[in-house]
Legacy VTK file of the C-alpha trace (Angstrom):
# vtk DataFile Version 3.0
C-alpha trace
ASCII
DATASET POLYDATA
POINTS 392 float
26.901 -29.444 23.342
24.800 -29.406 20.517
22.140 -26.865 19.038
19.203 -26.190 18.378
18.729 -23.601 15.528
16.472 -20.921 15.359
16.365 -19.660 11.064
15.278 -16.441 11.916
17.297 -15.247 15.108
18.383 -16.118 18.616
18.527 -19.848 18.491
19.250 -23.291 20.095
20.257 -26.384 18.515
20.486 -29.989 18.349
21.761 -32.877 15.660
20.678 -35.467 14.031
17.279 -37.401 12.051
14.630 -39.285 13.021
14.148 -43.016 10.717
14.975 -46.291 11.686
18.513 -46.852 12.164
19.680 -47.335 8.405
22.652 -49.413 6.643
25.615 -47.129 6.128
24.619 -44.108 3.829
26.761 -43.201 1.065
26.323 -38.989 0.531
27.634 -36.720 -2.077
29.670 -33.871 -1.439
27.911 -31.487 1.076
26.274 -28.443 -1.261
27.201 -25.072 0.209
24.271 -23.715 3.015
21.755 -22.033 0.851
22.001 -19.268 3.497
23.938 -18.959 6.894
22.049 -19.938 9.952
22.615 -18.062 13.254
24.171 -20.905 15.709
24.106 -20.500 19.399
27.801 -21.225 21.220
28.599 -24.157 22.352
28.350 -23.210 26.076
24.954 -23.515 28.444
22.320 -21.067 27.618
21.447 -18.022 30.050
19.544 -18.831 32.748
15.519 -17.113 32.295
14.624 -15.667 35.469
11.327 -17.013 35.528
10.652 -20.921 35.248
9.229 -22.671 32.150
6.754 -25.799 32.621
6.901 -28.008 29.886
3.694 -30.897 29.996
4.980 -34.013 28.312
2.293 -36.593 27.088
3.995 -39.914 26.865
2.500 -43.676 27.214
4.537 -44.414 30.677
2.407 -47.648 31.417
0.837 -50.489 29.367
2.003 -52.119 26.172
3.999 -48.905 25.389
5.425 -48.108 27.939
8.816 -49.629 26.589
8.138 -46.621 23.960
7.201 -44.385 26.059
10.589 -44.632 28.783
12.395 -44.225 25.112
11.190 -41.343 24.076
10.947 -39.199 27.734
14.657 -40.617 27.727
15.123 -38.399 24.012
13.007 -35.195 25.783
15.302 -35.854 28.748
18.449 -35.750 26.458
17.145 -32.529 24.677
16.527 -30.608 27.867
20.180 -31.444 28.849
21.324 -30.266 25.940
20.236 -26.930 25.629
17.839 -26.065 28.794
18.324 -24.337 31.980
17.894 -24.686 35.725
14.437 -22.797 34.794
13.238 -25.222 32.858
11.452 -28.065 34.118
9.792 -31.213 32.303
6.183 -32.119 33.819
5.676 -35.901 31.989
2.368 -37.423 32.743
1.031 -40.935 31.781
-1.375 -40.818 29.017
-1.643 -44.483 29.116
-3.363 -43.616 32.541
-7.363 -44.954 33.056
-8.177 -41.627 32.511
-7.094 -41.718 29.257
-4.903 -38.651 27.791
-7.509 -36.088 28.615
-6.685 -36.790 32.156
-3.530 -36.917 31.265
-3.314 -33.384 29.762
-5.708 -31.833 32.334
-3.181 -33.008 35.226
-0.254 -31.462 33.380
-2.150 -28.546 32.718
-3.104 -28.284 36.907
0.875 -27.580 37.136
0.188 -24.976 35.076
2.520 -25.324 32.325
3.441 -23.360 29.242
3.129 -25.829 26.369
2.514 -29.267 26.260
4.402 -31.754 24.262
2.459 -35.378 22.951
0.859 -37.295 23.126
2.047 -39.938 20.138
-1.292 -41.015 18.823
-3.541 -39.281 16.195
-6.209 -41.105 18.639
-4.811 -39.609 21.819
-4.319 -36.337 20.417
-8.358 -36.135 19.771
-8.805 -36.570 23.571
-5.908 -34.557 24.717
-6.505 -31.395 22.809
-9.698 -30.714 24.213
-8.344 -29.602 28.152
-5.364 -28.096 26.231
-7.177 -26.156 24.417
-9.842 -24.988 27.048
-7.093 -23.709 28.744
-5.368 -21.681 25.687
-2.146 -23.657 25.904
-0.415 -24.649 22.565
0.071 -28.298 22.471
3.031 -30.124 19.742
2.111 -33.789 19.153
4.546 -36.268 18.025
1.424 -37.540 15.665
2.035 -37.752 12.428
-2.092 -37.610 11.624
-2.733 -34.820 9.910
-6.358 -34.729 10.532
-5.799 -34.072 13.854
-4.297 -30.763 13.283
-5.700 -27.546 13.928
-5.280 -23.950 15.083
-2.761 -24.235 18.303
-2.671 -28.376 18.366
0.543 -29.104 15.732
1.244 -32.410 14.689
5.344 -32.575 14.301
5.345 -36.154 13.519
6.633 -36.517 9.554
4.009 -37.163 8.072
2.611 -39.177 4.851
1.697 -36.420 3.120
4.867 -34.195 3.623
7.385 -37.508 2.393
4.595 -38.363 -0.982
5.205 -34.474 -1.666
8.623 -34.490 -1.704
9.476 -37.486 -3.300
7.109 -37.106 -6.074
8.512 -33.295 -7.150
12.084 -34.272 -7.001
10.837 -37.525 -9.663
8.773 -34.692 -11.778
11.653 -32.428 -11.820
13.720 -36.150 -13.362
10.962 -35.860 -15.946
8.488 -38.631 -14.428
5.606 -37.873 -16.250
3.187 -40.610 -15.388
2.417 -42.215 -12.073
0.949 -45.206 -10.435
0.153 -46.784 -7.083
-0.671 -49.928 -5.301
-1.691 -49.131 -1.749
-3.780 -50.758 0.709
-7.295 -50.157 1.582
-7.362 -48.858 4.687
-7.492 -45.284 6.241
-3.624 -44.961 5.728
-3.813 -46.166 1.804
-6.707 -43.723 1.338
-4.498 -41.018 3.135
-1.691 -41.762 0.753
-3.667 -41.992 -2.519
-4.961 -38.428 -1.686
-1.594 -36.791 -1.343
-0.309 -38.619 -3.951
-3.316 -37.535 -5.991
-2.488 -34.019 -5.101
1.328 -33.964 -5.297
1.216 -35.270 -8.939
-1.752 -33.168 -10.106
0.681 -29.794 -8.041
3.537 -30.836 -10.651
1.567 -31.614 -13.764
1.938 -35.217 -13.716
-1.238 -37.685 -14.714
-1.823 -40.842 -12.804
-2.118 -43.722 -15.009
-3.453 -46.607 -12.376
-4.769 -46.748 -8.838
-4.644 -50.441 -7.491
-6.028 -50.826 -3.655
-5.081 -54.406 -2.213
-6.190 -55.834 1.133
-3.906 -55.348 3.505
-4.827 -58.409 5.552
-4.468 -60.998 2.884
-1.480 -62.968 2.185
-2.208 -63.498 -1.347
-0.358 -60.269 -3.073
-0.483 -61.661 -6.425
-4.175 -60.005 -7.358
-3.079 -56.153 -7.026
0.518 -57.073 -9.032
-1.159 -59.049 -11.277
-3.528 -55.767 -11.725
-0.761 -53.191 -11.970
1.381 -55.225 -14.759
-1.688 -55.281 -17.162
-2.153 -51.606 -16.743
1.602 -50.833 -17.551
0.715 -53.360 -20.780
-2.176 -51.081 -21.461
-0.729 -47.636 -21.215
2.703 -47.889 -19.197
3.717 -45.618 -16.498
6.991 -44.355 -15.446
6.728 -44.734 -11.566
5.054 -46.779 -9.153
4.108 -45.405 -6.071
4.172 -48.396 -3.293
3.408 -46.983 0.522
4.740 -50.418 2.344
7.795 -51.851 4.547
8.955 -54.782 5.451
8.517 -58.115 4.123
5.312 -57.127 2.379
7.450 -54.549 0.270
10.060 -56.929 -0.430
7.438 -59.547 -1.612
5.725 -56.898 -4.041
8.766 -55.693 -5.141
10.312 -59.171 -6.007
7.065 -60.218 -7.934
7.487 -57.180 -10.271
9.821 -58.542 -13.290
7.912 -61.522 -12.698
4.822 -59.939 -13.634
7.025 -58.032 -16.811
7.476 -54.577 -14.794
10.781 -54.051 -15.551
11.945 -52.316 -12.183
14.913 -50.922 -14.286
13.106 -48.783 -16.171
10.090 -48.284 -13.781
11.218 -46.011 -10.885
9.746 -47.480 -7.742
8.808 -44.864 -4.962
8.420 -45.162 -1.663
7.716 -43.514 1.979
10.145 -43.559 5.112
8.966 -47.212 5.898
11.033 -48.177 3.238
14.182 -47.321 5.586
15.100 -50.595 6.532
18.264 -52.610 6.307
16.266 -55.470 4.480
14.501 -53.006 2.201
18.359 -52.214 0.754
18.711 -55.971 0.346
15.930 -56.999 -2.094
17.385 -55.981 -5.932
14.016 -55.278 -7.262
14.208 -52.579 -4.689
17.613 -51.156 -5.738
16.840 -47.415 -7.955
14.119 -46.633 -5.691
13.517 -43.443 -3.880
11.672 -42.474 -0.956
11.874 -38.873 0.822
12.998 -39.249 4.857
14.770 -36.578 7.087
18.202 -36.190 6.188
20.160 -39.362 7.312
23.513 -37.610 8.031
22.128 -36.748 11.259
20.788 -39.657 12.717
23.903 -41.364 13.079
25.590 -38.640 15.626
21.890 -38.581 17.333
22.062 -41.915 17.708
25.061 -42.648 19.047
25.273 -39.983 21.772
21.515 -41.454 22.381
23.258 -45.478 22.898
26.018 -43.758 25.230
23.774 -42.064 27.265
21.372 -44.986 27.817
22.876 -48.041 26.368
20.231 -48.506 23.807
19.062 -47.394 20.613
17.158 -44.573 20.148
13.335 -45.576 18.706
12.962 -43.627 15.208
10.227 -41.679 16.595
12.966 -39.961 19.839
14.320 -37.436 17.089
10.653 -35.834 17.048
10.348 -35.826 20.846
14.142 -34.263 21.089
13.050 -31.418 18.445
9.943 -31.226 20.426
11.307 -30.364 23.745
14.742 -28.062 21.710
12.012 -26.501 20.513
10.007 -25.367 23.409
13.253 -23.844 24.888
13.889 -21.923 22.198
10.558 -20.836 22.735
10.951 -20.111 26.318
14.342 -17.775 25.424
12.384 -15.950 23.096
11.573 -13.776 25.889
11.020 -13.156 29.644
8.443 -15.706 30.585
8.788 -17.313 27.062
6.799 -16.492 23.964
4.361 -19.339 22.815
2.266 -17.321 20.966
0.820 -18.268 17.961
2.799 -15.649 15.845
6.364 -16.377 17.553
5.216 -20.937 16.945
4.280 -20.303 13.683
7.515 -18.138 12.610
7.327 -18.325 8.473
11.737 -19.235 8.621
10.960 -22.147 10.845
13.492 -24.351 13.007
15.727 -26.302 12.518
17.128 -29.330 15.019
17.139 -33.381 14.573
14.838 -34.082 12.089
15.562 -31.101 9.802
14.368 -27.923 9.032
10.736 -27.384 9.617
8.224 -25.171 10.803
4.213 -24.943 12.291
2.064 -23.299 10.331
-1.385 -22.040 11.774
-3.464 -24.954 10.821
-1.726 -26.786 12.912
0.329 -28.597 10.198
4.231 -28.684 10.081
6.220 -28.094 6.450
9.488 -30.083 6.009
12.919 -29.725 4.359
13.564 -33.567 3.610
15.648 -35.735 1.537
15.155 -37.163 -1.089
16.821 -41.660 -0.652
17.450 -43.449 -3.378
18.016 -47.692 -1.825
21.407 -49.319 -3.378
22.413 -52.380 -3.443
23.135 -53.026 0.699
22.792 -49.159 1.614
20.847 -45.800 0.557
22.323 -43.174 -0.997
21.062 -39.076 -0.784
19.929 -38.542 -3.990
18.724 -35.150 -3.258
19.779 -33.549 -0.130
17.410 -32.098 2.184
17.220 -28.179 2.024
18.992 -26.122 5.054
16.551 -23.427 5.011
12.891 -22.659 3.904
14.338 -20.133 1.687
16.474 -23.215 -0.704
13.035 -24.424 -1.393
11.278 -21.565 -3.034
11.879 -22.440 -6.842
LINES 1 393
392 0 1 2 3 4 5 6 7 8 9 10 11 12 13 14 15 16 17 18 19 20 21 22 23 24 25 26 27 28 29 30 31 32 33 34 35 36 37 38 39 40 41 42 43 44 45 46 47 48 49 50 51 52 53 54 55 56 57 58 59 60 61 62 63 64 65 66 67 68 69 70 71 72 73 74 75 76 77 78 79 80 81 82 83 84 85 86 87 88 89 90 91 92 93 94 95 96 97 98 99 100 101 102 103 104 105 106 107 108 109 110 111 112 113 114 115 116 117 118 119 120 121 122 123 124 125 126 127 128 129 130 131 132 133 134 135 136 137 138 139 140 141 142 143 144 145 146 147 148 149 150 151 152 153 154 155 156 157 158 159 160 161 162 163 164 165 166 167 168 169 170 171 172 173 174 175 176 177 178 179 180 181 182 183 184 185 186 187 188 189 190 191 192 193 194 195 196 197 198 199 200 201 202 203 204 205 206 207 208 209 210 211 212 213 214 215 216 217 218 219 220 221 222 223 224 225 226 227 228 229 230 231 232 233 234 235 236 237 238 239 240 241 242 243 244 245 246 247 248 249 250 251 252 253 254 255 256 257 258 259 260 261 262 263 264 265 266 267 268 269 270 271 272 273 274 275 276 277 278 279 280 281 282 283 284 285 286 287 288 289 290 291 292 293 294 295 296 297 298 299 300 301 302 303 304 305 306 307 308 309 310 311 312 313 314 315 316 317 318 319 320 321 322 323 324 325 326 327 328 329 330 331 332 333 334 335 336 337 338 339 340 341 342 343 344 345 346 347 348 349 350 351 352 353 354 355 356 357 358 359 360 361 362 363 364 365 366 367 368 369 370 371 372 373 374 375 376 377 378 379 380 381 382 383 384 385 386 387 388 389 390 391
């Protein structure tokens, strides 16, 4: 069985990460646990003598409801794992014509404890209203930070968290001077800000802001743009927030455009997790900052024997989700989802790494930092095993 851990005491755990299932990952030597974890036995928890209702926000219907079945199949998994007889799953639609308040407000006429979802930054607006009428914490699997406040967390790994991480560990390789393309649209803006933040946090200057349209085809404008500024004044990192075939494209029009990717180091967010991403040379030196890979691959695969597929990258935030709320519920008779006990300053730690709520409503993250290689990624900087191995 696996576990779910608890930093600061009585804990539960699970196993593995939450990106798109990667090419093989080649890891250094494991570094010693910055400081030992308290790991409950691998035998079924004790039974709480008084049951535990658990709302669970998923789209069950509509065009993602293929999503949806995937991810209560993860909660499902997580609750076998590590729950009890007492502890019972209440899922609700929130594709429903309702919407997601209805959603929440029929979960919340069972009268459960905490509520889990919805997925959406836009669902989690309407869902957090009932929830919070009725005083009952509610963990998205959003990754929308603006939809986080006081007893609504978002869990989802978010932009900001990855741009943080990624851009300390290139400070602390003496990248002095940054850049970015990224799109206009409410996610570029989202990532220019963080990345505005992050570099002015480790006393880095930003040389060159480029915004491109993220609906045109043409992408020779904004790389055309970003090669005269490195003429100008040069920078030694570039800062591109894409996947897919659009990142490939950018990246493979660099040299062209005399960036010379060698000596440029190209960063990146979780998107850039992709098979194809480790195929495309310009690509190869780049880092990004995802949850630590060496865990997916165990989550996965107990995940594909279960249900005969793979898991969707967003099922390791719905397992941690629902590990979590147990853990919650053994924290005492009845459970303890207080503010104080959600909000615990060691944090958790379960699929996706260590992490933990704070009271805004935001969630902190131990990641990794990846650096792509020619046909795989490598951990360039493993992801910290505690909050305490990332106080410098």
């Amino acid at each position: 069985m696996s576990s779910f851990v608890l930093l600061a005491a009585t804990v539960l755990t699970a196993c593995a990460p939450t990106v798109a299932p990667p090419p093989p990952v080649s890891q250094p030597a494991p570094a010693p646990a910055p400081a030992p974890v308290v790991q409950a036995p691998s035998t079924p928890v004790e039974p709480i003598d008084t049951d535990i209702k658990v709302g669970l926000l998923l789209p069950l219907s509509g065009p993602q409801a293929t999503l949806g079945r995937s991810m209560l199949q993860a909660a499902e998994m997580g609750l076998f794992d590590v729950g009890g007889d007492n502890f019972k799953l209440v899922p609700r639609d929130s594709a429903t014509s309702g919407g997601p308040a209805a959603a929440a407000r029929d979960a919340l006429a069972d009268k459960v404890d905490i509520m889990l979802g919805p997925l959406f930054g836009a669902e989690l607006k309407q869902a957090a209203i009932p929830a919070m009428a009725a005083r009952v914490p509610m963990v998205s699997f959003s990754n929308d930070n603006s939809q986080a406040q006081p007893g609504v967390y978002v869990l989802g790994v978010t932009p900001e968290s990855q741009i943080s991480r990624v851009v300390a560990y290139a400070a602390s390789q003496q990248v002095k001077r940054f850049a970015i393309m990224t799109p206009n649209s409410p996610f570029g803006r989202i990532v220019l800000s963080a990345y505005q933040e992050a570099v002015v946090k480790v006393g880095g200057t930003i040389s060159q802001v480029v915004f491109y349209d993220p609906k045109s085809p043409d992408l020779t404008l904004p790389v055309r743009e970003i090669a005269d500024a490195y003429k100008r004044s040069g920078f030694d990192a570039l800062m591109i927030p894409e996947g897919g075939q659009k990142l490939r494209a950018f990246a493979a029009m660099l040299p062209a455009f005399e960036i010379p990717t060698g000596l440029v180091r190209l960063l990146g967010t979780s998107q850039w997790q992709d098979p194809a991403t480790a195929a495309e040379g310009a690509l190869v030196g780049g880092w990004f900052a995802a949850p630590a890979p060496e865990r997916w691959q165990s989550f996965a695969q107990r995940y594909t024997a279960l249900y005969g597929t793979q898991p969707d990258p967003r099922a390791g935030i719905v397992y941690d989700a629902v590990t979590l709320a147990v853990a919650l519920a053994q924290s005492k008779e009845g459970g303890d989802f207080s503010p104080t006990r959600m909000t615990d300053p060691s944090g958790f730690a379960g699929v996706t790494g260590v992490f933990r709520l704070n009271a805004d409503g935001k969630t902190e993250r131990g990641l990794a930092v990846m650096e792509v290689a020619p046909g795989t990624f490598t951990v360039k900087d493993p992801a910290p095993g505690s909050f305490a191995a990332m106080i410098n």
